[in-house]
N, C-alpha and C positions, 0 to 999 in steps of 0.2 A: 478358646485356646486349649481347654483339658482336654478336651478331644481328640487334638491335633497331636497332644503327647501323650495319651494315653496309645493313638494309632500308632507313634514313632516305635514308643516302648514295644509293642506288638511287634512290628516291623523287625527292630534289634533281634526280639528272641527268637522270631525265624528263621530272619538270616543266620544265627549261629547254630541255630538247630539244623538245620541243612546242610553247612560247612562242616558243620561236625560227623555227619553221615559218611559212612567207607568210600573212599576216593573222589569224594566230593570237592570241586575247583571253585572259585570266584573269576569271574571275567567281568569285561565291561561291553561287551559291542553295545553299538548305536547310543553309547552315552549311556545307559542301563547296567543294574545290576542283574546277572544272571548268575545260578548255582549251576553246575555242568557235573555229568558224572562217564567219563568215559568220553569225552568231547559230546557230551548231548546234553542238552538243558532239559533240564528236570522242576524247574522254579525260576520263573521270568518274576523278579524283586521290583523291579522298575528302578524312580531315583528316588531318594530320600534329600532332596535338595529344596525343598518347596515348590517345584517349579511347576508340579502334576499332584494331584493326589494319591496319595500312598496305596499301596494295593499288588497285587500278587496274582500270578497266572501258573496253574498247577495245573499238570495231566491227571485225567481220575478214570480210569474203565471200569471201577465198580459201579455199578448202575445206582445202587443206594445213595453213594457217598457226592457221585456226582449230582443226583437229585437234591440232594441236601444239600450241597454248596450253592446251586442255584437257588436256594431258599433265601442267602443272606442277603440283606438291603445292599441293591444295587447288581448286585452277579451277572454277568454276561455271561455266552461264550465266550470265547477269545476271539478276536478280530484276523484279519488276514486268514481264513478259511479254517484256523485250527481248532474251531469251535467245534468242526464234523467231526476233529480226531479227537474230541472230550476234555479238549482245553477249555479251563473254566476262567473267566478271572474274577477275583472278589476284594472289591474294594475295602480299605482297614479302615477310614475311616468313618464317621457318623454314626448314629446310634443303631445300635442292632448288630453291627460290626461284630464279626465271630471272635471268641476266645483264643488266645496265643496256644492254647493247648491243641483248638480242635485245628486249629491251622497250621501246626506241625505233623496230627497226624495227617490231614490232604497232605503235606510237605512230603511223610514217609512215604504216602500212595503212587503218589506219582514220582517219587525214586524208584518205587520198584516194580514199576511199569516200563523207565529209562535202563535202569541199572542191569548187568551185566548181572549174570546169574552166582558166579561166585561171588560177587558184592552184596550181592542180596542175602547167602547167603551167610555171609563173616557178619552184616547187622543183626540177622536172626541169632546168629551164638552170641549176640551181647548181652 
């Protein structure tokens, strides 16, 4: 069960890490949590309800970063074809499970892959 809330805890600081970013939204389509910036999702959250396991889908074009997400226990691409556009998804939880830190910064990457160039760069003057 520490697992599960160690995942949760992970979970929380993303999602606020994300909401927190310039012009950053919360929605819900399909029953999920998404972050959107500019009507464009940026960070598919999924649910945090038990019903699925916890886990996160970020856009990555850096070739490094993407490589190395696919590293964590479990990583896919993203399903429904977005995996060719460098959607990754990485599950939070079980062992091996990435740090809330490095998962905020895929969180920033793929902001500012979505985000609108003055958004991009009002977070760079922070």
């Amino acid at each position: 069960m520490a697992v599960a809330e160690n995942a949760l805890k992970r979970w929380r600081k993303v999602r606020a890490f994300a909401l927190g970013l310039p012009g950053a939204a919360e929605e819900f389509p399909w029953g999920e949590t998404v972050a959107k910036v500019n009507k464009r999702v940026f960070v598919f959250l999924g649910v945090d309800d038990g019903s699925h396991p916890l886990g996160l889908t970020v856009k990555l074009k850096d070739e490094e970063a993407h490589a190395h997400a696919l590293t964590s226990p479990g990583a896919e691409p993203a399903g429904y074809g977005l995996g060719k556009a460098g959607w990754v998804r990485i599950p939070l939880d079980g062992h091996g499970a990435p740090a809330a830190e490095l998962l905020c910064d895929w969180v920033e990457e793929s902001y500012r892959v979505i985000a609108p160039k003055k958004l991009v760069a009002e977070l760079d003057a922070r």
